[in-house]
Structures are given as C-alpha cells and as structure tokens.
Backbone as a chain_set.jsonl record, in Angstrom:
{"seq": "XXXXXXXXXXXXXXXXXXXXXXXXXXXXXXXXXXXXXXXXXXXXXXXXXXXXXXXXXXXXXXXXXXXXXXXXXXXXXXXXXXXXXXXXXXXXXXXXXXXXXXXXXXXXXXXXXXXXXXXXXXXXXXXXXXXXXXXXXXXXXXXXXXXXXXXXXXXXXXXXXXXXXXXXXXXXXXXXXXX", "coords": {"N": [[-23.538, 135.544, -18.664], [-25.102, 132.626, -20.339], [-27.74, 130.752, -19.869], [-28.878, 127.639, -20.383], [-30.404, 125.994, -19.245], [-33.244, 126.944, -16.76], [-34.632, 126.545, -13.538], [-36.877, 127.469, -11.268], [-37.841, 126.669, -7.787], [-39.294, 124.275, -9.186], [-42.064, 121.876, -8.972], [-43.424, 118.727, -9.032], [-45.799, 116.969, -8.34], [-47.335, 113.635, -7.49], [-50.901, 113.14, -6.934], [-50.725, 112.49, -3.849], [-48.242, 112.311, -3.031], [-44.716, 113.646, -3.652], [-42.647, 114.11, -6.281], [-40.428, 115.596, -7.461], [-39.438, 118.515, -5.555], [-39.521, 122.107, -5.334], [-37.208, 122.898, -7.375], [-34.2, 124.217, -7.657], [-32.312, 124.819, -10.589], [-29.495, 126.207, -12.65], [-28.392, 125.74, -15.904], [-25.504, 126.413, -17.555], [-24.481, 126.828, -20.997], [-23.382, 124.151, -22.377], [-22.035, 123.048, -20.26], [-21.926, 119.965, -18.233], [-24.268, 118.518, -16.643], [-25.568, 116.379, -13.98], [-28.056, 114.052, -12.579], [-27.958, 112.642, -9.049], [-29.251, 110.227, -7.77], [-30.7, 108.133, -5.356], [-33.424, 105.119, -6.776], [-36.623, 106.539, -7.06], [-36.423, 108.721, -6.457], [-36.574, 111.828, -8.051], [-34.96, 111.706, -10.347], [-35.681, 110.907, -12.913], [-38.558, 112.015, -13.394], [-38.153, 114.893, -13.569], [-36.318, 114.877, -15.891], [-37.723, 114.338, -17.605], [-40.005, 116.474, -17.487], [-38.327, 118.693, -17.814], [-37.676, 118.442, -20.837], [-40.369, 118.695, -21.645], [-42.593, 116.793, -21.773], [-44.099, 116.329, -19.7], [-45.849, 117.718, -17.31], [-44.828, 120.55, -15.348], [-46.06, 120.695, -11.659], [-46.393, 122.868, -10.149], [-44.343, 126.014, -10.019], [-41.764, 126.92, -12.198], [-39.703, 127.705, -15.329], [-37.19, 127.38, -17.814], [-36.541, 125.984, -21.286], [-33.479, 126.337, -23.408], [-34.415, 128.737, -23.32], [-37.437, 128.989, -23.692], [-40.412, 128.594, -22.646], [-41.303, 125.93, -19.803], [-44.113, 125.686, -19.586], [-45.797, 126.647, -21.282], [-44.369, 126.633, -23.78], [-43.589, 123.922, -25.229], [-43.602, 122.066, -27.111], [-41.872, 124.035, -28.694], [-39.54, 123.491, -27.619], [-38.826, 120.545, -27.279], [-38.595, 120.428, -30.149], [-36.095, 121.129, -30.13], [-34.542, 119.915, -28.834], [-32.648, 116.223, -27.934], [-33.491, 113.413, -26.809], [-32.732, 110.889, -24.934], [-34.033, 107.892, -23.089], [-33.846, 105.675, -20.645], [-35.307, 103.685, -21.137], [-34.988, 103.356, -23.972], [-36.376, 104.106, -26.57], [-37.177, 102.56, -28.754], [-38.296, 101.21, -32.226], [-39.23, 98.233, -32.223], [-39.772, 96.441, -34.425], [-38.954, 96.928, -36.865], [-35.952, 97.892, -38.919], [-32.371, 99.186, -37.824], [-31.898, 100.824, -39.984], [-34.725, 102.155, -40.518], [-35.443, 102.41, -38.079], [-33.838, 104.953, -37.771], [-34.236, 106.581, -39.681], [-37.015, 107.109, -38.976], [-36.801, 108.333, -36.508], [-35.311, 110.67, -37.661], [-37.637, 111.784, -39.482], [-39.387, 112.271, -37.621], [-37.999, 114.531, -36.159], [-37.614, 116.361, -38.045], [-35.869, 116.292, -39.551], [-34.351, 117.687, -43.01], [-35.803, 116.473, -45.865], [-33.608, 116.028, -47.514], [-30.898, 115.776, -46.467], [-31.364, 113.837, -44.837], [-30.732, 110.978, -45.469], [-27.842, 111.406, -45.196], [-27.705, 111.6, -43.09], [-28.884, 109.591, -41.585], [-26.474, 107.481, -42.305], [-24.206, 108.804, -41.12], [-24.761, 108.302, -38.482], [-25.241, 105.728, -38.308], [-22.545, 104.769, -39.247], [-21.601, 106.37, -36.301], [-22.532, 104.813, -34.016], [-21.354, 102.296, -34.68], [-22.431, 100.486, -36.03], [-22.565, 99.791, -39.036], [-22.953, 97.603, -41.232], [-25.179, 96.276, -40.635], [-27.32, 97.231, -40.59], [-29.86, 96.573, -41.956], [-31.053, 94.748, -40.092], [-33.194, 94.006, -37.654], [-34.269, 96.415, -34.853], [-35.563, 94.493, -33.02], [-34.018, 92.32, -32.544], [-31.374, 93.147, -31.774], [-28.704, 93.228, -29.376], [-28.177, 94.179, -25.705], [-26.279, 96.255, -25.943], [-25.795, 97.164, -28.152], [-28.852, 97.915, -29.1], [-28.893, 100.178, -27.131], [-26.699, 101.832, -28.62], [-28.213, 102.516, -31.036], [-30.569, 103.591, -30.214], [-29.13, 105.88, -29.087], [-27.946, 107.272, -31.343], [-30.641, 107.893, -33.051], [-31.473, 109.774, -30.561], [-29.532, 111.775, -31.49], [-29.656, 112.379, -34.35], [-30.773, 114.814, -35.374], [-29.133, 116.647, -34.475], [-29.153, 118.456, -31.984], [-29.803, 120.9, -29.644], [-29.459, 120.589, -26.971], [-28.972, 118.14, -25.39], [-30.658, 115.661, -23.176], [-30.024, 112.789, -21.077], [-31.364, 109.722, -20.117], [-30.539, 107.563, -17.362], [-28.801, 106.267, -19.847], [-27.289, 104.327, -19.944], [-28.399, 101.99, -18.23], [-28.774, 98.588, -17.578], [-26.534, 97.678, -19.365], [-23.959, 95.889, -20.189], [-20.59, 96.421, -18.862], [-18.592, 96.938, -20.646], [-19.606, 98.016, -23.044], [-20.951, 100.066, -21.49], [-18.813, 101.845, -21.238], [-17.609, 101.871, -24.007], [-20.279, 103.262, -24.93], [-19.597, 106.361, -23.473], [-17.077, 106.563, -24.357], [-17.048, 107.164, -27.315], [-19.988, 107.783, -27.951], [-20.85, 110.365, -27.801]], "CA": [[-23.657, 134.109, -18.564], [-26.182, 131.942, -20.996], [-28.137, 129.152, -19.009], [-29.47, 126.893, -21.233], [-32.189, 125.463, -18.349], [-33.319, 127.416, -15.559], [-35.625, 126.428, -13.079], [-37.676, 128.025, -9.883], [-39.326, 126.122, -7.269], [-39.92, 123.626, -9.775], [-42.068, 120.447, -8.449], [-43.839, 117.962, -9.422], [-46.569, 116.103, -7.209], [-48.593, 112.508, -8.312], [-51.588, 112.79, -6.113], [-50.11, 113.074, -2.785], [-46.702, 112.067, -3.623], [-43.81, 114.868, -4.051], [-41.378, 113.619, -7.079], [-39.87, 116.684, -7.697], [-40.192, 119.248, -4.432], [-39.144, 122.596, -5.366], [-36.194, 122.315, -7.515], [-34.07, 125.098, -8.28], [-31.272, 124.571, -11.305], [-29.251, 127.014, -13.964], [-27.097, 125.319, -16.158], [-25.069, 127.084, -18.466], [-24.296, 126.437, -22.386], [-21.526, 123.598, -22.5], [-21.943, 122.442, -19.024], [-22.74, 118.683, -18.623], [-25.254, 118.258, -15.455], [-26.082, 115.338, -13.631], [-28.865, 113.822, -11.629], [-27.783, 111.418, -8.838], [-30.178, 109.853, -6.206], [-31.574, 107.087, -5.416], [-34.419, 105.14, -7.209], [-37.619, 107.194, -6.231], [-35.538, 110.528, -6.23], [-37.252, 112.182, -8.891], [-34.534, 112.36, -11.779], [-36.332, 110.641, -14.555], [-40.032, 112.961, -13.519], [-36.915, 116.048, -13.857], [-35.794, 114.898, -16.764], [-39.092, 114.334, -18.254], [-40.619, 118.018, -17.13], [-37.467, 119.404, -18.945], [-38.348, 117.697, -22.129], [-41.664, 118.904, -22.541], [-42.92, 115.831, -21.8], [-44.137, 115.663, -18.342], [-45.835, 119.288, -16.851], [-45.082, 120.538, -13.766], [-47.198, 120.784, -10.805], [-45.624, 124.425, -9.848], [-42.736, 126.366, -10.244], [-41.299, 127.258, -13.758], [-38.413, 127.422, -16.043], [-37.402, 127.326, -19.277], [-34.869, 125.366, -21.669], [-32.498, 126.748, -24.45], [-35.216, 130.346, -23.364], [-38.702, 128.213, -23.931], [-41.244, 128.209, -21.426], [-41.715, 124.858, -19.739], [-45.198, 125.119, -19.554], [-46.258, 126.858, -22.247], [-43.394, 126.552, -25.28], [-43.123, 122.185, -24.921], [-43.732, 121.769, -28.848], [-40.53, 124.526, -29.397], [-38.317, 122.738, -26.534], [-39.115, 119.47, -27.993], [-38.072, 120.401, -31.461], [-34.49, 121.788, -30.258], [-33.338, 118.917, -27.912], [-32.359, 114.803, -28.004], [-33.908, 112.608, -25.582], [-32.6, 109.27, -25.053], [-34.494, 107.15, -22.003], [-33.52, 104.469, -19.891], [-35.598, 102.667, -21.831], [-34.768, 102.834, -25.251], [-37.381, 104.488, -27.466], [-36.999, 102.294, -30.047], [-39.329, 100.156, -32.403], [-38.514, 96.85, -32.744], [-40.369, 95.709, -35.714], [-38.638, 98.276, -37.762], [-34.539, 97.688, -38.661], [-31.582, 99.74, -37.545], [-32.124, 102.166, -40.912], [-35.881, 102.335, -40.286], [-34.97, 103.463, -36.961], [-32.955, 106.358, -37.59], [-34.821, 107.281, -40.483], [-38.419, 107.061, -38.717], [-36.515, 109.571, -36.464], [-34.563, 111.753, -38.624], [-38.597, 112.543, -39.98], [-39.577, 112.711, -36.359], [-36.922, 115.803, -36.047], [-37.878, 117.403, -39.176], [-34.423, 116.61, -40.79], [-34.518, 117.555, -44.171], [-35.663, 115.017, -47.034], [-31.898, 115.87, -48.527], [-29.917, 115.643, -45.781], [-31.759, 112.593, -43.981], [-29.834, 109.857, -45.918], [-26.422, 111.152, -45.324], [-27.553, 111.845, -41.307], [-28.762, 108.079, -41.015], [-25.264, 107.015, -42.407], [-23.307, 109.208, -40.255], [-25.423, 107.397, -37.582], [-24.93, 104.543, -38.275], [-21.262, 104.604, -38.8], [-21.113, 106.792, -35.164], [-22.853, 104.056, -33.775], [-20.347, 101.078, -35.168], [-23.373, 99.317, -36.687], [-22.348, 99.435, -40.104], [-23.341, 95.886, -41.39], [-26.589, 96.168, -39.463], [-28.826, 98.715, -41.185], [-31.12, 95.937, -42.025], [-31.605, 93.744, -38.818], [-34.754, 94.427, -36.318], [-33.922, 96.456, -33.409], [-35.649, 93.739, -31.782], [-32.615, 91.403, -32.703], [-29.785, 93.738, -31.23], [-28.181, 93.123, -27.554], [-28.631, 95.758, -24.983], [-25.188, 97.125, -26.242], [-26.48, 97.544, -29.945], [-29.884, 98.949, -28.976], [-27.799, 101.667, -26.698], [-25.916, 102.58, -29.872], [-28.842, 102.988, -31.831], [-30.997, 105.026, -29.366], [-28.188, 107.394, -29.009], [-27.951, 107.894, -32.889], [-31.887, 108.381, -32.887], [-31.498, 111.029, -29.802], [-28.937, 113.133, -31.721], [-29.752, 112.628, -35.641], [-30.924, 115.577, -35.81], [-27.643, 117.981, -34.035], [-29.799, 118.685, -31.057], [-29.09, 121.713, -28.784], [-29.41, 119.956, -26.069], [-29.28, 116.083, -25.124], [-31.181, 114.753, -22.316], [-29.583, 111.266, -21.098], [-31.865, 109.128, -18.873], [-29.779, 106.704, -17.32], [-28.631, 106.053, -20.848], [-25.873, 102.9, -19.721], [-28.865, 100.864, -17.088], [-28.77, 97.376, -18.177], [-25.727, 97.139, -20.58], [-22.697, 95.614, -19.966], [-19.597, 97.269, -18.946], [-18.064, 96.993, -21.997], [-20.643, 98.858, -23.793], [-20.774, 101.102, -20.888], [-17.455, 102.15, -21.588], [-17.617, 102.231, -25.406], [-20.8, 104.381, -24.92], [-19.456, 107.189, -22.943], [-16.053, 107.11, -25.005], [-17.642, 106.925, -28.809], [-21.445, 108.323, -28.11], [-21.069, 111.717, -28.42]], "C": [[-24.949, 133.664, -19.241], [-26.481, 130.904, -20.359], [-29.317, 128.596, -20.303], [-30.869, 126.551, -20.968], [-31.954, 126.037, -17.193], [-34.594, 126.604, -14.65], [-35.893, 127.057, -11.608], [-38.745, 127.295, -9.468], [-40.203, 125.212, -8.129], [-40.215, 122.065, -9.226], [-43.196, 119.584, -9.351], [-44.706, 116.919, -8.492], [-47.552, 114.821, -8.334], [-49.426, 112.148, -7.006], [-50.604, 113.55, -4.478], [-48.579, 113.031, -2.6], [-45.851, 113.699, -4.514], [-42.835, 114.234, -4.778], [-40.312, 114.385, -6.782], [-40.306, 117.982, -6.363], [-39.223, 120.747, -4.742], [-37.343, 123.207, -6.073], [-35.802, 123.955, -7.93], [-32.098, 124.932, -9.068], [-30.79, 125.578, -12.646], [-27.562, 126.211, -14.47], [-26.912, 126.086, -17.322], [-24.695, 126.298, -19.943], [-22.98, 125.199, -22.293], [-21.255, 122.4, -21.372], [-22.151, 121.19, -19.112], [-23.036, 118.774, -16.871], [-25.978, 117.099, -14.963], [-26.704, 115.222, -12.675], [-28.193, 112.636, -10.84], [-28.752, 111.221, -7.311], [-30.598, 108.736, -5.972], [-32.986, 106.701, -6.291], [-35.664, 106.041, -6.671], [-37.05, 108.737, -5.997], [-36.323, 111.899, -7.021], [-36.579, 112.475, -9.986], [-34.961, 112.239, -13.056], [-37.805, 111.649, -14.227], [-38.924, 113.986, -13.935], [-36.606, 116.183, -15.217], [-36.817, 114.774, -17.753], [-39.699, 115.861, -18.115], [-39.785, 119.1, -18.097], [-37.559, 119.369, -20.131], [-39.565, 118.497, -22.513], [-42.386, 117.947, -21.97], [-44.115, 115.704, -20.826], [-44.984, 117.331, -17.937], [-46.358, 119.3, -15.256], [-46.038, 120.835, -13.146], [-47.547, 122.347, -10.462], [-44.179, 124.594, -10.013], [-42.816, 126.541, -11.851], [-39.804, 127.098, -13.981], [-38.844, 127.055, -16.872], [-35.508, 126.479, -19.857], [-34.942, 125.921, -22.972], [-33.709, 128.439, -24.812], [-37.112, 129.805, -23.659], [-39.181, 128.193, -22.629], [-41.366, 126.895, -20.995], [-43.101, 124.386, -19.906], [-45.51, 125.382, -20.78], [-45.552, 126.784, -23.694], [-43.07, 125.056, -25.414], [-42.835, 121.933, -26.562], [-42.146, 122.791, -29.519], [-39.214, 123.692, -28.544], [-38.389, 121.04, -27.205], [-38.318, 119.552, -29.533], [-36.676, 120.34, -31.29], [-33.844, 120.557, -29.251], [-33.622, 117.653, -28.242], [-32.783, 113.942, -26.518], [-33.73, 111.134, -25.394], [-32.93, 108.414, -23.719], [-34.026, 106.018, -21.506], [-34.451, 103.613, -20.771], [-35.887, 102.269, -23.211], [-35.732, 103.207, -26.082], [-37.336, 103.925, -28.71], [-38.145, 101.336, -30.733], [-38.83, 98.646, -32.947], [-38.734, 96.094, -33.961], [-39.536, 96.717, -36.465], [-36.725, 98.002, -37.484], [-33.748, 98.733, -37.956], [-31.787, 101.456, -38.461], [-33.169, 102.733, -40.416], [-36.025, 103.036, -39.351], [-35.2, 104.614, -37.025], [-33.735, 107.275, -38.353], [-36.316, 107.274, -40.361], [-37.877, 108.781, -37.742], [-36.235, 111.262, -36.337], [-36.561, 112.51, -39.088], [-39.337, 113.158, -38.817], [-39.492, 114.111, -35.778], [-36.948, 116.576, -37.157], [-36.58, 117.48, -39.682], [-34.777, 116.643, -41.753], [-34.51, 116.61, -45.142], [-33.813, 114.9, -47.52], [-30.848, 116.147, -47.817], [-30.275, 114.485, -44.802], [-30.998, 111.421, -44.325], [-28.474, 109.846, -44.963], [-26.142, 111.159, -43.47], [-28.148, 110.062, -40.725], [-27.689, 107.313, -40.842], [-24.633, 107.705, -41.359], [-23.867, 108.788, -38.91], [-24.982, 106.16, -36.875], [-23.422, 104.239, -38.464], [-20.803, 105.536, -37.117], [-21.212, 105.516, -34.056], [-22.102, 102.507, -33.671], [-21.382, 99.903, -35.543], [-23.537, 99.265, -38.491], [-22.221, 98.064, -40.083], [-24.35, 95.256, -40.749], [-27.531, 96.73, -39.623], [-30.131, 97.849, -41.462], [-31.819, 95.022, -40.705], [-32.393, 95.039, -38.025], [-34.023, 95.132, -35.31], [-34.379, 95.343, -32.664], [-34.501, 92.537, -31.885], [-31.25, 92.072, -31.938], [-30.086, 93.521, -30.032], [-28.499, 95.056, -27.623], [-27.529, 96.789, -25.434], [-25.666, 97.965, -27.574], [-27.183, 98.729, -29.723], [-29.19, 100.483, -28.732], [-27.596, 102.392, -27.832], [-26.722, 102.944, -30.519], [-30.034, 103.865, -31.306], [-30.132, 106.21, -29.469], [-28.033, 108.226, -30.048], [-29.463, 108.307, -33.305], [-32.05, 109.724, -31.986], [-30.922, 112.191, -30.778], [-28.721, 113.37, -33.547], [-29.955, 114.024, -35.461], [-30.391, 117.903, -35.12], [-28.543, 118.64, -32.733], [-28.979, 119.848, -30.027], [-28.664, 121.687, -27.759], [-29.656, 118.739, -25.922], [-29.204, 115.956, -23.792], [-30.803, 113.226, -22.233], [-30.199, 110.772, -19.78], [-31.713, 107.607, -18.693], [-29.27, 105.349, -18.348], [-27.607, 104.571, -20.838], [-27.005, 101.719, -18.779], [-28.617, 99.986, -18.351], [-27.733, 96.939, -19.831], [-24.211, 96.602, -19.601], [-21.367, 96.49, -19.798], [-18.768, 97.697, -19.926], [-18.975, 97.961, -22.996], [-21.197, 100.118, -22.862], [-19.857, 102.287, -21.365], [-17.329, 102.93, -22.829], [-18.698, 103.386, -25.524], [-20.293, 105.782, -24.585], [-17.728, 107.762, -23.735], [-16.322, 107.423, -26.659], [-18.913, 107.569, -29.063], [-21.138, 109.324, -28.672], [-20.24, 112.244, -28.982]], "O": [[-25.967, 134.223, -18.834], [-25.62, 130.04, -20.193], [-30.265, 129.151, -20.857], [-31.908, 126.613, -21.625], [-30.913, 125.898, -16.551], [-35.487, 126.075, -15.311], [-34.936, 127.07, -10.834], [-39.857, 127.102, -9.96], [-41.43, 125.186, -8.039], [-39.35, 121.211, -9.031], [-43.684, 120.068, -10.372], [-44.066, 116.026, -7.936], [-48.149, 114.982, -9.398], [-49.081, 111.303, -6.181], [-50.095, 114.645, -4.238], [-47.936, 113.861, -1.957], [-46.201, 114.432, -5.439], [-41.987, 113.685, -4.075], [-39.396, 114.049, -6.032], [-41.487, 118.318, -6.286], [-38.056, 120.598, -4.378], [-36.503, 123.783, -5.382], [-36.613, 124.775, -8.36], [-31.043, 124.93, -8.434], [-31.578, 125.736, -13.579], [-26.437, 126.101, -13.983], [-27.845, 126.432, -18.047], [-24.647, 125.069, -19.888], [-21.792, 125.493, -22.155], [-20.625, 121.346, -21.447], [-22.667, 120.927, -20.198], [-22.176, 119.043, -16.032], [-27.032, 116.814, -15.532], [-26.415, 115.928, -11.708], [-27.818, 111.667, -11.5], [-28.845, 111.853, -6.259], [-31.044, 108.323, -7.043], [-33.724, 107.642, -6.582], [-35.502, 106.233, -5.466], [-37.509, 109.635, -5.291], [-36.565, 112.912, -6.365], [-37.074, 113.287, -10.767], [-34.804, 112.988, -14.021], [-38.122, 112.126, -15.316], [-38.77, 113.791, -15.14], [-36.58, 117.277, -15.779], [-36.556, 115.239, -18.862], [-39.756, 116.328, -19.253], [-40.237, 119.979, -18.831], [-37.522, 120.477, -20.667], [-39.704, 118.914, -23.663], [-43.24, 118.591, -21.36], [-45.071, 114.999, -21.151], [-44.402, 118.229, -18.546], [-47.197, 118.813, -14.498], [-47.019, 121.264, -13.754], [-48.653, 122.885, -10.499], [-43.229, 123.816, -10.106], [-43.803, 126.312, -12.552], [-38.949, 126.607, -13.245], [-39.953, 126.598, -17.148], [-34.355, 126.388, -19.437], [-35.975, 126.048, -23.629], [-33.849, 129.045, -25.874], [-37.898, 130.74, -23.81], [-38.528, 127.849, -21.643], [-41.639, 126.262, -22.014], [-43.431, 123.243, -20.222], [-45.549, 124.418, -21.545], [-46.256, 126.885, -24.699], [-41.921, 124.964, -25.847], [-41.727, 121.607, -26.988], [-41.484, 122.431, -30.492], [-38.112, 123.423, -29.023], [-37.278, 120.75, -27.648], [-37.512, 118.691, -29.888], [-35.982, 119.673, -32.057], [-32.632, 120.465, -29.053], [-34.694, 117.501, -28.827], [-32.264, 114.034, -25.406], [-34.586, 110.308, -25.712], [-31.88, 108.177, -23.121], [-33.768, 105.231, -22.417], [-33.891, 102.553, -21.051], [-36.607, 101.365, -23.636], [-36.13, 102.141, -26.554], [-37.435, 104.623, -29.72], [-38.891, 100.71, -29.979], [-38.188, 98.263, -33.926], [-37.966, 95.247, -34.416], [-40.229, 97.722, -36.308], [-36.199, 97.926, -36.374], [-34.525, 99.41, -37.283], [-31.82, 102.608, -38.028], [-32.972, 103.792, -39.821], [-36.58, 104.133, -39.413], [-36.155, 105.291, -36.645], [-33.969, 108.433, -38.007], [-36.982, 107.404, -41.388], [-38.271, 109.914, -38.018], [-36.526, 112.266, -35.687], [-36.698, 113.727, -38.971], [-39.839, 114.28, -38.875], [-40.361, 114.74, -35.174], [-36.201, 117.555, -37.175], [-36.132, 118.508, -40.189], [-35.63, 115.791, -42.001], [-33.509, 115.937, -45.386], [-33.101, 113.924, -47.757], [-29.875, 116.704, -48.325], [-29.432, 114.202, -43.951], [-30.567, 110.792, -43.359], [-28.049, 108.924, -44.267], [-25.144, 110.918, -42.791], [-27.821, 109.527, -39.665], [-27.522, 106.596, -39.855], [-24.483, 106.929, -40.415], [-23.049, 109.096, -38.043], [-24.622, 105.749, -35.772], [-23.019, 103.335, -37.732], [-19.644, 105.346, -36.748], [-20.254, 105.209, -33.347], [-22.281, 101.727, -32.736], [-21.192, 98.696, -35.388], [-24.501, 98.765, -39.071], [-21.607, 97.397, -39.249], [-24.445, 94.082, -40.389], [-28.53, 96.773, -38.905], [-31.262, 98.286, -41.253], [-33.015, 94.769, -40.566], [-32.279, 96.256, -37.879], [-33.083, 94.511, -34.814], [-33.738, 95.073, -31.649], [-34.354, 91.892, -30.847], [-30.261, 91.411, -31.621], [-31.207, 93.541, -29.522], [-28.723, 96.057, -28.304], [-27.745, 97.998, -25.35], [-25.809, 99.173, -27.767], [-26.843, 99.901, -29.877], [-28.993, 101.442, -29.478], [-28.19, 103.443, -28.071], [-26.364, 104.02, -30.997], [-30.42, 104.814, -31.989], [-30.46, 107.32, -29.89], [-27.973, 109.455, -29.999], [-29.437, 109.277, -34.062], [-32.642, 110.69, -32.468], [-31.501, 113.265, -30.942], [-27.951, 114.193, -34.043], [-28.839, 114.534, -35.371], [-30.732, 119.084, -35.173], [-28.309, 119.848, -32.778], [-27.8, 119.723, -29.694], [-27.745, 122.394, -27.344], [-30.689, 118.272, -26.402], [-28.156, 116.055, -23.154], [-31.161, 112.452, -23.12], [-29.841, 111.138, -18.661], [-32.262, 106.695, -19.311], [-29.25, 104.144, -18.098], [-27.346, 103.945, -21.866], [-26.533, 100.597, -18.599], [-28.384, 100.282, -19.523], [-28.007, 96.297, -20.845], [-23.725, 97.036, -18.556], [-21.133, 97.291, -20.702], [-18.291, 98.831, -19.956], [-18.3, 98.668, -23.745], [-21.799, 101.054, -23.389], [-20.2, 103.399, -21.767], [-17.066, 104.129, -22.922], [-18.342, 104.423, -26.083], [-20.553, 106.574, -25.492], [-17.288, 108.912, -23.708], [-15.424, 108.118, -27.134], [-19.131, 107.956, -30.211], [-21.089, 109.404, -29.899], [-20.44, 113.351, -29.482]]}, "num_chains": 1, "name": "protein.A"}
C-alpha cells in the first residue's frame, strides 16, 4: 500500500490554543480525503501544515514521502493548493494569472502557453483572458483559482473549502468540470 500523506501525533498549538491535537492520518494514492468540522476545528491549520506552509508544533509526517518539517520547499513543488480564499491577484487579468503561476510552478517556458490555454478553456473562461481577476464573480474567480492550483499537473491537490461563498450553481459546475 502507497500513502501519499501520513501523519503521527500531529498537532498544532497557537499559544495556548490546540488547533490540531494529535492527529493521526494515512491516505493512500487515488483516495480523495476530507476534513469536516466545525469552524474552529482545525481543518484549514491541517491543511496548511500539509502544504508546507504552516509547521507543526509536534508530531510528524510526510506528503507524496517528504518530511513535513524538514522537506516543505520539495512538498511545495509537487502539490496544488487552492484556499478558501482565492490566492489570486486582482490587478493582474485571467492570463496574467495563470501565467504568474505556471512560473510560480516552474512550468516550462515551452509548455507554459499551451498550459495557460488548457486552463483557461478547463475553466470555461475563454473570452476572458484579458479582464482583472478583480472584475470576475465569485463563480469566475473559483474557476480561475482552480486552474492556478493545478497548472502545473500537481501530485497532489489540496482543496480548502474550495466552493465557500459561491453560488450553487457554480458549486455544482465546480465539482462536475474542476478536475
């Protein structure tokens, strides 16, 4: 059996506060794994610690075989992270986006073009490559975070509560069209 992310006794404390209290998770290659809890639960600190992003308090684990503590810069390279809140820049269009990125992810100069387009048509924002992210509805944005998370074929994709604040309709279309 290949587990993609393991973890032991992994927590996470802010000050006196326990986010994360001992967590212990192995998910395998393929699997799709979800956090559900209430606000204050700790899935976005979780989902952040996994990332790289975030380092735990105690405990360990590793994703796609990467140390959490010490390998963040190789775990980082190999996975897609798309946040509840949209990592996107708004001054900067739809292309600009993808293709700020695509360089982000070390896609290749000569395969970055044709991975913005396939983006942007996964997305259904063909006829949009030039407008501001800060001009797109919450549905849009969605679509173009998600094509930012996984330009660059990611081994793993992190989704943090990737649907808050969109409409059902774009709920919908996300979860049938995203990936």
């Amino acid at each position: 059996m290949e587990y993609v992310v393991t973890t032991r006794d992994l927590t996470r404390s802010f000050g006196g506060f326990v986010a994360v209290d001992r967590l212990n998770i192995r998910i395998e290659r393929g699997e799709i794994y979800g956090f559900l809890g209430p606000n204050g639960a700790g899935k976005s600190t979780t989902i952040r610690m996994l990332c790289g992003i975030l380092q735990p308090t105690s405990g360990t684990g590793t994703v796609l075989g990467y140390d959490l503590i010490r390998e963040t810069e190789k775990i980082k390279s190999k996975i897609g992270y798309m946040s509840q809140k949209f990592s996107l820049y708004d001054d900067l269009s739809v292309w600009e986006n993808l293709n700020f990125y695509a360089g982000i992810y070390n896609v290749p100069g000569k395969e970055r073009k044709k991975r913005v387009e396939e983006m942007i048509a996964m997305a259904q924002l063909t006829g949009r490559e030039d407008e501001l992210a800060a001009n797109l509805s919450g549905g849009w944005k969605q679509r173009l975070a998600l094509g930012c998370a996984i330009i660059a074929r990611p081994s793993i994709l992190f989704l943090d509560e990737p649907t808050s604040g969109v409409s059902p309709t774009s709920r919908r279309m996300f979860f049938n069209k995203g990936g």
